[in-house]
C-alpha positions as CSV (number, residue, x, y, z in Angstrom):
1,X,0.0,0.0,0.0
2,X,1.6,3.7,-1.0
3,X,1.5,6.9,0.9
4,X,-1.1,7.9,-0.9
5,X,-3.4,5.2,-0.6
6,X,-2.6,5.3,3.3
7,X,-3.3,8.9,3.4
8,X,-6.8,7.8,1.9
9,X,-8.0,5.2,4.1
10,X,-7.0,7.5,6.7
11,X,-9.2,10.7,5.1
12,X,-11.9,8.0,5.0
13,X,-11.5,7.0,8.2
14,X,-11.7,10.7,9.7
15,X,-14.9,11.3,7.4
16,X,-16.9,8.3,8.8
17,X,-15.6,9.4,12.4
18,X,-16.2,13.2,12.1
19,X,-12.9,14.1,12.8
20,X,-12.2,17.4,11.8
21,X,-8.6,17.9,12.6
22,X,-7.3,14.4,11.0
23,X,-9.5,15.9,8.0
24,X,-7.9,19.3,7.9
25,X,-4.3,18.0,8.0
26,X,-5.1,15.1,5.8
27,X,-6.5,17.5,3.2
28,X,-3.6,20.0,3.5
29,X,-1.1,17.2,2.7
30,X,-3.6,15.9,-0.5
31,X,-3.5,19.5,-1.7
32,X,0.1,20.0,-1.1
33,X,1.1,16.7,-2.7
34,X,-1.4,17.5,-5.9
35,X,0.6,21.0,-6.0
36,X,3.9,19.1,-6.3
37,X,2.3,16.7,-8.8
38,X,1.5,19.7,-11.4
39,X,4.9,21.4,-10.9
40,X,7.2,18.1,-11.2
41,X,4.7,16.7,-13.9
42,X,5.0,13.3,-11.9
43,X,2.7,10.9,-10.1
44,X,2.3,11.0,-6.5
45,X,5.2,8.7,-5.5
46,X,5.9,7.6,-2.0
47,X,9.1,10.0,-2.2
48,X,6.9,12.7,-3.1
49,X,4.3,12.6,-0.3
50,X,7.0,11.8,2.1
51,X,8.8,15.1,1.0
52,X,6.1,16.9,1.4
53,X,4.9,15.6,4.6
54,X,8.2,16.0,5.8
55,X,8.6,20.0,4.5
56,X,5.2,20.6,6.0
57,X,5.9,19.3,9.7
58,X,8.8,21.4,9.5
59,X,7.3,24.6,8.6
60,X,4.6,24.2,10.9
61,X,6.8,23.3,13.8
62,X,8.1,26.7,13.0
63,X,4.6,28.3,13.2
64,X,4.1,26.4,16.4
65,X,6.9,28.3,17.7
66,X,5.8,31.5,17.1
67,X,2.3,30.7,18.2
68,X,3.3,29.9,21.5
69,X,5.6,33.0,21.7
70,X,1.9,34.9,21.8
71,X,1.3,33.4,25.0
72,X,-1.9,32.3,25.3
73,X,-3.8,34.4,22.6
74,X,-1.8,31.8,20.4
75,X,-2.2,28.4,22.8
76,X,-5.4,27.4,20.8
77,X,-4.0,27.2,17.5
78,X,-0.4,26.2,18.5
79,X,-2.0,23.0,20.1
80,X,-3.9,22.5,16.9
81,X,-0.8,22.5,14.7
82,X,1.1,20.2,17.1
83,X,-1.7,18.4,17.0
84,X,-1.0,18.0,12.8
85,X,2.3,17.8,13.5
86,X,1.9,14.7,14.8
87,X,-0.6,12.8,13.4
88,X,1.3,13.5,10.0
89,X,4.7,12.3,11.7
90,X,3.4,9.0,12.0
91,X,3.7,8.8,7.9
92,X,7.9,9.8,8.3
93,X,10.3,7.9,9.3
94,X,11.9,8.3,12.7
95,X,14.5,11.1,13.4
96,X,17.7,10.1,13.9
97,X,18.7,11.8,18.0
98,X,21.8,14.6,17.5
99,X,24.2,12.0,18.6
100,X,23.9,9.3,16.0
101,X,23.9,12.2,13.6
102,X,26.9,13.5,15.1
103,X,28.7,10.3,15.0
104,X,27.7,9.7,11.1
105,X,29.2,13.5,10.5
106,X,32.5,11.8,12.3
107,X,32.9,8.6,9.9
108,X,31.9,11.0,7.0
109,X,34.7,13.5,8.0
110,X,37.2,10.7,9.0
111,X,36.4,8.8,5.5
112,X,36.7,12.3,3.7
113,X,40.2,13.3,5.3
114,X,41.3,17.4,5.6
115,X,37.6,19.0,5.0
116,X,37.3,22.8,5.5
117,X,34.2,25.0,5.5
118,X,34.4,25.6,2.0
119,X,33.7,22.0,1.6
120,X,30.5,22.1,4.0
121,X,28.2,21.4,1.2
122,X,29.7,18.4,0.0
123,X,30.2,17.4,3.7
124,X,26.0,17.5,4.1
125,X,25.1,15.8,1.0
126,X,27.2,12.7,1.6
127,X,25.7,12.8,5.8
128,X,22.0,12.9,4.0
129,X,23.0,10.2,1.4
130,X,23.6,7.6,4.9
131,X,20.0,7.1,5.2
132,X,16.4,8.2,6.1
133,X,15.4,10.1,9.5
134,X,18.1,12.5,9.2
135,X,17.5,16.2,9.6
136,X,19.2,18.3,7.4
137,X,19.0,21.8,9.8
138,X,21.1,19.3,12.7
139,X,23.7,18.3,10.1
140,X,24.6,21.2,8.6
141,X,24.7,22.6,12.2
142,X,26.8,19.8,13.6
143,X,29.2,20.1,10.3
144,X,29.4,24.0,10.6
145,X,30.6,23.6,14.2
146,X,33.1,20.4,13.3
147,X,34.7,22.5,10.3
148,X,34.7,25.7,12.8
């Protein structure tokens, strides 16, 4: 069964039960997925709904931030979009903790002998080539301070 079809059952699922925060979330991720689809030209592949499920728990982690900076004229809808945020996270997979991504960034630097920050780039893409679950914002911090 694909992302898509998943994401389905699930809108399905949240119809039948009335659920209207499952529906709004699910919806936002059909909508931004279909989005994708017209730009790339492509079908809905499970690297494509995972990328954008992924992009859209980020920025709204982001939004939850600034909602709770409001106090509590923004607790309502901060607890709704953590509320998204992880419902949706159950479709990614697991984040790698800073330490294992700290110790991949070591073999990668060790493998790659004298590095500099010029070379931070090329650093990051071969840490985010090592697998799924791992953050890009915590590599590229974790390599900026190793090259530092």
């Amino acid at each position: 069964m694909t992302i898509s079809d998943d994401l389905s059952a699930a809108l399905k699922e949240a119809m039948k039960a009335k659920d209207k925060p499952k529906l709004d979330a699910i919806r936002q991720i059909q909508t931004e997925v279909a989005k994708k689809k017209a730009e790339k030209g492509e079908e809905a592949t499970d690297e494509l709904v995972l990328g954008v499920i992924s992009s859209y728990v980020k920025k709204m982690t982001k939004a939850v931030e600034e909602y709770q900076s409001l106090g509590d004229r923004g607790l309502e809808m901060a607890e709704k979009i953590q509320f998204e945020i992880d419902f949706l996270s159950e479709w990614l997979p697991e984040q790698l903790s800073d330490e294992d991504i700290e110790k991949i960034v070591d073999e990668v630097l060790s493998e790659m002998g004298e590095v500099d920050i010029s070379q931070m780039g090329k650093v990051i893409g071969v840490v985010m080539s090592k697998g799924e679950g791992i953050d890009g914002s915590v590599v590229s911090r974790i390599v900026k301070e190793k090259l530092t």
